[in-house]
N, C-alpha and C positions, 0 to 999 in steps of 0.2 A: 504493500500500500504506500510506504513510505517513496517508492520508486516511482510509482503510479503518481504522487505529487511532484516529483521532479520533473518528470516527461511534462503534464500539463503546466509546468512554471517558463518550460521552454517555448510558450504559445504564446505572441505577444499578448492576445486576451486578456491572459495571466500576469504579465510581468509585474513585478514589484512585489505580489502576495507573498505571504507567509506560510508556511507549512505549519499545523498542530496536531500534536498527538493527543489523545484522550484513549486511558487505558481504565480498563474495569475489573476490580480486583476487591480480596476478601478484605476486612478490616486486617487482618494478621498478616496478611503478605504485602501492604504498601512499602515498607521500607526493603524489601525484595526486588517486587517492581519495580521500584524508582530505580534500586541500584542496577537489574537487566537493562530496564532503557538505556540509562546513564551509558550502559556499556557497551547497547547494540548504536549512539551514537556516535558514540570514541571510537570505535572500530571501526565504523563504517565510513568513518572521517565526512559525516554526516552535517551540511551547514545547517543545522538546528539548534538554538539556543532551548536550555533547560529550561527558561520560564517558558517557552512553546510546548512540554510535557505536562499535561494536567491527568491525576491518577484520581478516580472516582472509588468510591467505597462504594461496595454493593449494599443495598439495604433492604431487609427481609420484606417490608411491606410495601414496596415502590418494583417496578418493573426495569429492567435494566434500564429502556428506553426512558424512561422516567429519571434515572435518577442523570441519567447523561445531557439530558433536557435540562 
């Protein structure tokens, strides 16, 4: 996906936008997540800034779509 935002940044359409990530995870594994992102964009030598990672907590009575909303 993160690729699929790079190809579209290459359309002038696009230019200038920002890539964000939002990832959905348990309340016990955020500080997990954050550190995979953290590392799949170091590696990937990834032009994404870490405020551009927003990690959602799942929450039992909310719909995933809901709580990413």
């Amino acid at each position: 996906m993160i690729i699929l935002g790079f190809i579209l940044l290459g359309h002038p359409d696009w230019h200038g936008a920002d890539i964000k990530i939002f990832d959905l995870c348990k309340k016990s594994d955020v500080a997990e997540t954050r550190r995979q992102m953290k590392e799949l964009i170091d590696k990937g030598r990834l032009p994404i800034t870490h405020q551009n990672v927003k990690i959602n907590v799942e929450e039992q009575d909310k719909s995933n779509k809901e709580v990413i909303n």
